[in-house]
N, C-alpha and C positions, 0 to 999 in steps of 0.2 A: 518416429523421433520428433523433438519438440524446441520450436522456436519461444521463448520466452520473452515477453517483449512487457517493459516496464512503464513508469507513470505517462500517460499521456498530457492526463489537462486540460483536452479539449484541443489539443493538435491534431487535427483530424485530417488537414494537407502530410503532413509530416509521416502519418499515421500508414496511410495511402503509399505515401514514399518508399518506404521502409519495406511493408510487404511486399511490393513491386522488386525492391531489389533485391527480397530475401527470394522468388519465385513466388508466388500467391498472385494469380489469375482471379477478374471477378470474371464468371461466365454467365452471372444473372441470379446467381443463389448464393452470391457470397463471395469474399477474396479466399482461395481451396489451395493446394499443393497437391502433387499426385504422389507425395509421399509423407508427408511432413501435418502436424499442426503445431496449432498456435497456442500458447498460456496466459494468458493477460493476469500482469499483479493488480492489478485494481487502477485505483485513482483516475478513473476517465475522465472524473470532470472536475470547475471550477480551476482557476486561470485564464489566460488566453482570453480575457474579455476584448479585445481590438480585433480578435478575427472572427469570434460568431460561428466557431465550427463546431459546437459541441452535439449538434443533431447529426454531421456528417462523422464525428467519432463514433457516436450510441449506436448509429446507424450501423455502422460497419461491423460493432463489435457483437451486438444482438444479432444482428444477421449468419455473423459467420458460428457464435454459440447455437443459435439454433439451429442450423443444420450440420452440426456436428463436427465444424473445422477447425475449432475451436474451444477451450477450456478458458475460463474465468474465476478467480476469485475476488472478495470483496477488498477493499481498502479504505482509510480512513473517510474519505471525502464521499462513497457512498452509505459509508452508516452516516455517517453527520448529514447525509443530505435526504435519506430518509427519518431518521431523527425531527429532521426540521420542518419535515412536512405529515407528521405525525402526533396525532394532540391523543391526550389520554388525560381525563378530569378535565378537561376542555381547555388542559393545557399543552403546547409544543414542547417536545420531548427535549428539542432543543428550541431553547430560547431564542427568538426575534430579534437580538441584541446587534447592534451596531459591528459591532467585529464578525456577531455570527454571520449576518446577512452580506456584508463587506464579502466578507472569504468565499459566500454561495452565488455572490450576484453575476458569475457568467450564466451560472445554469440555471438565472430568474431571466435574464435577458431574451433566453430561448424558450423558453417551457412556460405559457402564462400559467396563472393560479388553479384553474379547474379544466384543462385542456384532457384528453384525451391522452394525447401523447404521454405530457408527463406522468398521466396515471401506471402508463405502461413501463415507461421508464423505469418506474421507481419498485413497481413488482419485480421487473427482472433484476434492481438490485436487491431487494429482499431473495432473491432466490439465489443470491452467489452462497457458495461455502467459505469461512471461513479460512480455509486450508485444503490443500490437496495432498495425496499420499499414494504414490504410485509406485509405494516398495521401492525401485531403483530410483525414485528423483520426490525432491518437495518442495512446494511452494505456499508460501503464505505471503503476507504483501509485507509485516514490520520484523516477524520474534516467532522465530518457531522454539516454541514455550513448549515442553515434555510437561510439565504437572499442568496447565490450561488445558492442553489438547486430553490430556488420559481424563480431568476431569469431565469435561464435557462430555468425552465419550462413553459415562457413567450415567452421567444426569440428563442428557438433552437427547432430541428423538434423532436428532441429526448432527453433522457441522454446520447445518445454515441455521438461521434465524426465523423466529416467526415473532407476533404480536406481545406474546406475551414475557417472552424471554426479549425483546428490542424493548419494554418497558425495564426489565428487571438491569438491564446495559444500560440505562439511560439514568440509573442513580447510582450518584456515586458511594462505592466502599463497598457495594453486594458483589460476590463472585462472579453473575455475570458482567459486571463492571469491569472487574481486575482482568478478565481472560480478556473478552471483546479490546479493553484498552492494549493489553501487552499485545496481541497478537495484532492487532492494525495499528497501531502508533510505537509500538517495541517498548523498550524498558527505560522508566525515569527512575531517578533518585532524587528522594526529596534535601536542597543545599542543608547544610548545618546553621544552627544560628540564625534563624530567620534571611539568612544572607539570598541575595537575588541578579541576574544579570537581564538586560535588555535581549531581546532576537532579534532580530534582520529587519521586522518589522517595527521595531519599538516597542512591542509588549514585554510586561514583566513579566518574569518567569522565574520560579522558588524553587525548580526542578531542572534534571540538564538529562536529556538523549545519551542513553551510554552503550558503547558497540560490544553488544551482548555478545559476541564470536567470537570476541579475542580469548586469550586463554591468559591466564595470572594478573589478571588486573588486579591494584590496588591504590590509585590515589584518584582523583576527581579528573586530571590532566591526562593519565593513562587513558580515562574510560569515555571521556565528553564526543562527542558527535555533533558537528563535524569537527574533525579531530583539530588542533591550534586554537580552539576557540578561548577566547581572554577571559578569565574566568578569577584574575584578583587574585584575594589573598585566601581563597580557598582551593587553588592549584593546586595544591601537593599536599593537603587532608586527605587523608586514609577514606576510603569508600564505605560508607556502612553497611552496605548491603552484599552479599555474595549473588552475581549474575546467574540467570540461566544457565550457560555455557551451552556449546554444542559438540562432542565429542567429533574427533580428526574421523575416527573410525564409523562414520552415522553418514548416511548416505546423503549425497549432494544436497542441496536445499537454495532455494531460489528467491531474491526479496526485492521490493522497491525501496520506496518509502522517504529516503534518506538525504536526497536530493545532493548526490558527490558530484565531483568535478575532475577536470582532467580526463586523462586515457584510460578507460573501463578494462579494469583487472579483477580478478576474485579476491575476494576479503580475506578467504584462508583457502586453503586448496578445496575444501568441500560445500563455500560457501560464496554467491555470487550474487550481489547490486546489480540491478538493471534500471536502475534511477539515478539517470545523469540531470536532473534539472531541466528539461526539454522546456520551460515557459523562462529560463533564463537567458540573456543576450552571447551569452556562449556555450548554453547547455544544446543539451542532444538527446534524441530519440533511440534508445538502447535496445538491441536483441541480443540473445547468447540461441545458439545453434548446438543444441545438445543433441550429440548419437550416444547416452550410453556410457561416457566416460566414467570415472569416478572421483575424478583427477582435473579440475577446473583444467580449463586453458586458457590461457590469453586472448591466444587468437581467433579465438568462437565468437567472440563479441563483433556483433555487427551492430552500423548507427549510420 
């Protein structure tokens, strides 16, 4: 059976917490269960620059995948952070830019430029899968996408990434673009009318986060993530795009990403957040304890 445990951030006290009181013992090869592992949605790192834990995160979390205690996939802030430390034409896949670097600087604070470590770091994220599929349970870190997933499974050697295909993700509009974005950052709609709203952080945005799960969405207000978000006089415009969707009848499925608040519930009975916000002043460190149901519970969520 499998603890699922969502965004960290580079909480790595927090981190340590959590398994301690889900049972996970380190005996010297890793935090283990003598029944149980672990799933991690991705996002280990960037945030959390005031506490410098991001080696005791990496640390704990490579340790306990390579011996086996543990499952992993990718999320946004590890492509972007191999992206960033990736040149091809002797250019970074992702750009140097003041926002880019802003959003990576906890995990330049830790990692210098040609260190060892970060070399290794950044292999073990090249080496997460995109998604996991374990027949009775799924997890992906944004958007479990049916036409992304069956495509790739056509065209690419794997679900993980390598060189060539992390070039082909790195421009925008080619299909390894559109899958890599939907399944690590979920699904945007682009606004109508050139119309645009601020984020959290001040950035523009011409796009809005829409909660691919729901079932009969149809206006911009129905579909926006996180959900109340002030969104003007394009609130109650018709949605152009038809969602994903995830059928009631499709087996459980597991996500971060989304950064919710409040008391950690499942999104629809077959679909569950494990990204409470843990780098925000009332966020939290989320697990769901899954034996096997089909049928979210409430009560499985541990933090």
């Amino acid at each position: 059976m499998y603890d699922v445990i969502g965004d960290i951030h580079g909480h790595g006290t927090i981190l340590i917490k959590l398994l301690n009181r889900l049972g996970y013992k380190d005996y010297g090869k890793g935090y283990c269960h003598n029944s149980r592992k672990v799933i991690f949605l991705g996002d280990f790192i960037d945030r959390g620059e005031e506490l410098a834990e991001h080696k005791l995160v990496l640390n704990t979390v490579m340790k306990m995948v390579g011996e086996g205690y543990a499952y992993a996939v990718m999320g946004n802030h590890e492509f972007n952070a191999i992206a960033f430390h990736t040149k091809h034409n002797d250019q970074y896949l992702r750009p140097h830019t003041q926002k880019n670097t802003e959003q990576h600087q906890a995990f330049l604070n830790e990692y210098s430029d040609n260190s060892v470590e970060k070399k290794i770091v950044l292999a073990f994220f090249l080496s997460l899968p995109l998604w996991l599929d374990f027949g009775d349970l799924r997890v992906v870190h944004a958007c479990w996408d049916e036409k992304h997933i069956s495509n790739i499974k056509r065209s690419w050697p794997s679900n993980c990434l390598n060189k060539e295909i992390l070039v082909q993700a790195s421009i925008k509009g080619t299909p390894e673009y559109l899958a890599v974005e939907t399944l690590l950052k979920g699904v945007e709609v682009v606004l109508p009318d050139g119309e645009y709203f601020h984020d959290i952080k001040g950035h523009k945005r011409h796009a809005i986060r829409v909660s691919w799960w729901k079932q009969g969405l149809k206006t911009f207000s129905d579909a926006v993530v996180p959900a109340g978000m002030e969104l003007g006089i394009i609130e109650d415009m018709p949605l152009p795009a038809k969602m994903p969707g995830y059928p009631l009848s499709m087996p459980p499925c597991f996500i971060g990403h989304y950064q919710l608040s409040g008391k950690p519930a499942p999104l629809v009975k077959n679909i569950g957040c494990v990204d409470y916000s843990v780098s925000k002043t009332d966020g939290k460190l989320v697990a769901y304890r899954w034996d096997g149901e089909k049928v979210l519970d409430i009560n499985k969520f541990v933090y």
